[in-house]
N, C-alpha and C positions, 0 to 999 in steps of 0.2 A: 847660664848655669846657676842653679841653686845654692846661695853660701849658708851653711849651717854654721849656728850659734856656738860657743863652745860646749856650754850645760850639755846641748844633745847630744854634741861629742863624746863629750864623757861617760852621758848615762848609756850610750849607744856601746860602748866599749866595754861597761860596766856588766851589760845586757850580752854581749855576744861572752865575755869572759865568765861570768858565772853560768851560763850554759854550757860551757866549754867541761869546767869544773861538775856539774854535774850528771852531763852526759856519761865524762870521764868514772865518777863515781857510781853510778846505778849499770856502768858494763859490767854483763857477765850475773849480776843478782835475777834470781829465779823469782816467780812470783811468791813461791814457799819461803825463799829465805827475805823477800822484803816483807813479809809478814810475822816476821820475830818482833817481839816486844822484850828487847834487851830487860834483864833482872825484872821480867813479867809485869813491866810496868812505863818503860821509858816507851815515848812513841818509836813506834817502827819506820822502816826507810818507805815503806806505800802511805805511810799517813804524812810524812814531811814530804817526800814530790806531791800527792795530794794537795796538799798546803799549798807548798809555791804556787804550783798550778792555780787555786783559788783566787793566791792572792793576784799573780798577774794577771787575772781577769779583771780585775778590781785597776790594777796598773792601765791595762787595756782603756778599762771605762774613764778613767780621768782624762787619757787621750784622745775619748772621743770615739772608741771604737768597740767594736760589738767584743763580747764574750766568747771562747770556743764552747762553755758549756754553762746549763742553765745551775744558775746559785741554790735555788732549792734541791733540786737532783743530788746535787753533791754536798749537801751541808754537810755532811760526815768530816769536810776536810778542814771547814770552817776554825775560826783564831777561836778557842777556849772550850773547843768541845775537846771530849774524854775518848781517843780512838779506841783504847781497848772495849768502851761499852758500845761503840759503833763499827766493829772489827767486821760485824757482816755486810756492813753496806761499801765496803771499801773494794775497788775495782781492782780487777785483772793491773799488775803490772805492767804489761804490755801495753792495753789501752791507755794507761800513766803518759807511759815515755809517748805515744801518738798525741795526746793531748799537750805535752811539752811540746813537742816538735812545730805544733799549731801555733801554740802560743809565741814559741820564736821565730817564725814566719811573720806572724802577724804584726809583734812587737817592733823589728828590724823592720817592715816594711812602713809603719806609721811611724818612726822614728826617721828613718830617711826622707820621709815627705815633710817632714816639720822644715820651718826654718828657726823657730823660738819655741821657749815652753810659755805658755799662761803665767804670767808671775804667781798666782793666786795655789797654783798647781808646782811649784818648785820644792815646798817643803813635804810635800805630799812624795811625789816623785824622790826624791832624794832618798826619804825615809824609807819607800819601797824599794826602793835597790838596797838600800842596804839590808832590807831582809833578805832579798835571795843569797846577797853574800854569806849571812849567817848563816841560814838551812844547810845550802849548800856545802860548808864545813860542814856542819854536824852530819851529812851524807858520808863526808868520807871518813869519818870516827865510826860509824855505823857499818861503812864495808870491813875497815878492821876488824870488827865484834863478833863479823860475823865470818871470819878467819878467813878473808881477802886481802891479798897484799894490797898495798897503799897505791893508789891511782895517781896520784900527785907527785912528781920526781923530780 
């Protein structure tokens, strides 16, 4: 039997719980209403799952494993672009939550085969979890906005 390290414990736990968190938060949003740009200017709820999705490819890659989707395709979702000037390149919701669902397949399943992280890859990894923890807040401020009761109880 395989003993895992505790880092991967943790980020493994970290990984299933903010999926947990924003599965919880994008039920029930339409792909009309993830497409609001609160006060016609804050990114919408398609451009932050976008995002994470991005970034956990990025997460994926430092592990050593393939991407669900290609980085030029999707640069719309990319860290410092402007989603309102790229609002037409941004995908079905739908295809969103399917690309999540890959990516936590994927993640869970490369994280269960580790038994250590790379020291070189621990501040990298660390800081990538804590983005999705961020997003994923800001998901559930945004089902509020958009007059959905709070997913979080």
């Amino acid at each position: 039997m395989k003993t895992q390290s505790n880092d991967i414990e943790l980020i493994k736990n970290q990984v299933e719980s903010t999926y947990y968190v924003i599965t919880l938060n994008i039920d029930g949003i339409t792909h009309e209403e993830s497409m609001i740009f609160p006060n016609g200017e804050a990114n919408c709820m398609n451009w932050i799952l976008g995002h994470l999705i991005y970034i956990r490819n990025a997460f994926l890659n430092i592990l050593d494993e393939e991407s669900v989707w290609d980085r030029e395709k999707f640069s719309c979702y990319n860290r410092d672009e402007i989603p309102l000037n790229r609002k037409d390149e941004l995908i079905s919701f739908e295809e969103l939550k399917s690309y999540l669902k890959q990516s936590q397949d994927k993640l869970i399943t490369k994280l269960s085969s580790l038994e250590s992280f790379d020291s070189e890859k621990i501040k990298d990894i660390s800081t990538l979890s804590l983005h999705e923890i961020y997003h994923s807040g800001q998901l559930g401020y945004l089902r509020r906005i958009l007059g959905k009761p709070g997913a979080i109880k």
